[in-house]
N, C-alpha and C positions, 0 to 999 in steps of 0.2 A: 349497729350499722357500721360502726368504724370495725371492729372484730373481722364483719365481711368484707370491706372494702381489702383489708389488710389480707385475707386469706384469699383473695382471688386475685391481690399483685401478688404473693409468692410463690402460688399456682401458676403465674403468667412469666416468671420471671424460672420458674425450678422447666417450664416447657420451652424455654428458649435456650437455657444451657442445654439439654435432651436435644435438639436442633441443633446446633451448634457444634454438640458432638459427633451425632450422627454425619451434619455436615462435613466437619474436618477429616472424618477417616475417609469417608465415600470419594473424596476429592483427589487424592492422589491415586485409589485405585483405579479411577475412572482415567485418567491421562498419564497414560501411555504410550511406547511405541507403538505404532499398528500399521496396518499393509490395505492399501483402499483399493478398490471394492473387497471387500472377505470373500465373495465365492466368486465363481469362474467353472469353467468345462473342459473338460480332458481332450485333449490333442488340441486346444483351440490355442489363439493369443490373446495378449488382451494389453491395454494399459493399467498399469499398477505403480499407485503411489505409495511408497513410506511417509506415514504423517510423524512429524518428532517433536510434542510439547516442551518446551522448556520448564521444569519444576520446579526452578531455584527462583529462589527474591533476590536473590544479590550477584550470582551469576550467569555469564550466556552459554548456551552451549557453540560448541567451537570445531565438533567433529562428531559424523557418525558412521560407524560401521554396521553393516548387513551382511550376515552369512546365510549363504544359500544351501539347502540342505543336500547334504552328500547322500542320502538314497534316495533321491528324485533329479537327477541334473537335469538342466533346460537348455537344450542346442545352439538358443538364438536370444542373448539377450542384450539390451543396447540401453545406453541414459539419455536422458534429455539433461540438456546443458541449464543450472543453477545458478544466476547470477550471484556474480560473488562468491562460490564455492568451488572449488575444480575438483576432479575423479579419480581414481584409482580404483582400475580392474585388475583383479587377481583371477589366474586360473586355476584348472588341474588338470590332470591327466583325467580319460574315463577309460572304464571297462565293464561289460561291453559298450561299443560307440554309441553314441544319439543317433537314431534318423531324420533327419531335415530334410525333407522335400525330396526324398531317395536318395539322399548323399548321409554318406556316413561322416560323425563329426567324432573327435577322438576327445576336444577339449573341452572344456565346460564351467561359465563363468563361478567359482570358490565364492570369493568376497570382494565388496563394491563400499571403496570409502569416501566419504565426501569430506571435506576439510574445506573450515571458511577463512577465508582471507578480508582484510584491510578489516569494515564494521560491519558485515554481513553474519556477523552470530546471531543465534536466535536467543534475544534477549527475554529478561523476566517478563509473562504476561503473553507472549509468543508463542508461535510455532509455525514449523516451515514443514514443507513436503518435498520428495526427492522421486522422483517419476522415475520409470522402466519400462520398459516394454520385454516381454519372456513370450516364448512358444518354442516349437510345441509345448503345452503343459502336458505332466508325464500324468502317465495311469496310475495315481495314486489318489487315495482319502484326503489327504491334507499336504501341507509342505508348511512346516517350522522354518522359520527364520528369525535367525539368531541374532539378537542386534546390541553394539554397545555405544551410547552417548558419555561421550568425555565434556566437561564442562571446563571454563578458565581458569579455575581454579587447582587443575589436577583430577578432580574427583571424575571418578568413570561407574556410573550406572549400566548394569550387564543386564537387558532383559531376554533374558534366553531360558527361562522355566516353562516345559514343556506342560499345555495343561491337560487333565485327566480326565478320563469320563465320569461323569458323575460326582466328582470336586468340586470343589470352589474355587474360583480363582486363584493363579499363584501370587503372590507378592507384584513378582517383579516377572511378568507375562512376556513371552514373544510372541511376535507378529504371527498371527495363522491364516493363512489362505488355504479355503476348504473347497475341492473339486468335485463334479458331479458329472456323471455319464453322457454322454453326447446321447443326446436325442438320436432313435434311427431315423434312417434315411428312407423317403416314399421313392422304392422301386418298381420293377414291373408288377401287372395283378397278378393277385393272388393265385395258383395252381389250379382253389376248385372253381374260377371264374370262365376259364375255356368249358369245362364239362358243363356248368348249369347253363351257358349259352347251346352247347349240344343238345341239353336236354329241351331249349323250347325250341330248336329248331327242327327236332322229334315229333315235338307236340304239334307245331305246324304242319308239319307232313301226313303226322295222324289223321288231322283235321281236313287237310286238304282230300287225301283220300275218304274219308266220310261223308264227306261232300259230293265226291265222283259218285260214289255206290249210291248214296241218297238220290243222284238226276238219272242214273241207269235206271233204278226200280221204279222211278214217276215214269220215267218213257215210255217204259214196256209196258206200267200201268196203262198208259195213256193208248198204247197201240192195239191193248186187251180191249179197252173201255171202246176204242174206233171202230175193231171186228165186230165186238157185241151188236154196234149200232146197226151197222152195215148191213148184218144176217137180220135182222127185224125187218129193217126197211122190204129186204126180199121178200121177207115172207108173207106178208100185209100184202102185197096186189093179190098174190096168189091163194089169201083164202077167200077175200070178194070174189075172186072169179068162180 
């Protein structure tokens, strides 16, 4: 009895290090940079957050940077104000321009850095989010964005590993926001919907005339069946007499 008691605590105890394990690795690949909502639709806008976990036990993070990807630029993008943190918009030149709303734009926001001021880092246990607004989104699959968090200490964490199809996760992930086709648009009807209206208003006319010829052949019926009567009646006085 004691033999099993003893083999089912180190059964219990060899599946909680295997836990344990398992836990510690899963845990920082899971918290990462990342770009909220993940999908979105081409040519639309939308609102998108960067979420930025802090990893560290002993230090905040203190600053981060977003690159936006240079073969997709986005014509129109603008931050929402982070208490405690202030901006920095970087541009570049494009070629060819972006179209915004029929206007051709030449520039195109590069990278968006946030830096915290006074006690506003995101401390151990933390995480903050840094909002955007972008449109048009470009006609592309995906957009990488490149991101680095500098913590207080010096130490700068670069997540900007492009991930693969069919891979596994990289290490150290950048943000992916993945685009999907605009739904078409319901236009005028369809080409063959004038002709099958043609065709019953065909069929109606068919009909209509089938009808005319149907009351001509009763009439004349009718005017044959009148004569027949008519010629009898004559002839009836005149064989009595």
């Amino acid at each position: 009895m004691l033999r099993h008691r003893r083999s089912v605590t180190a059964a219990a105890l060899a599946l909680g290090a295997v836990a344990a394990v398992v836990l510690g690795v899963a845990a920082p690949a899971s918290a990462h940079v990342s770009v909220n909502p993940k999908e979105a639709t081409q040519g639309g806008y939308g609102r998108f957050a960067f979420r930025v976990p802090n990893e560290s036990d002993e230090t905040s993070t203190t600053k981060v940077e977003v690159v936006l990807p240079e073969n997709a630029p986005v014509g129109s993008v603008s931050t929402m104000p982070v208490p405690g943190w202030t901006v920095a918009v970087e541009k570049r030149k494009v070629d060819p321009p972006v179209q915004v709303h029929g206007s051709e734009v030449t520039e195109a926001v590069a990278k968006i850095t946030w830096t915290a001021t006074g006690d506003a880092a995101v401390k151990p246990g933390q995480f903050q989010e840094f909002p955007v607004s972008m449109g048009p989104l470009p006609q592309v699959d995906t957009m990488v964005f490149k991101a680095l968090q500098t913590y207080s200490d010096g130490t700068v964490v670069r997540w900007i590993e492009e991930p693969a199809a069919g891979a596994e996760e990289p290490e150290k992930p950048a943000p992916v926001l993945t685009l999907t086709a605009a739904a078409p648009t319901e236009g005028a009807p369809a080409p063959a919907a004038p002709a099958a209206a043609d065709d019953d208003d065909d069929s109606e006319g068919g009909a209509g005339l089938a009808f005319g010829v149907a009351g001509l052949v009763a009439g004349l019926a009718g005017l044959v069946l009148g004569g027949l009567a008519f010629a009898r009646t004559r002839r009836g006085p005149a064989a009595t007499s």
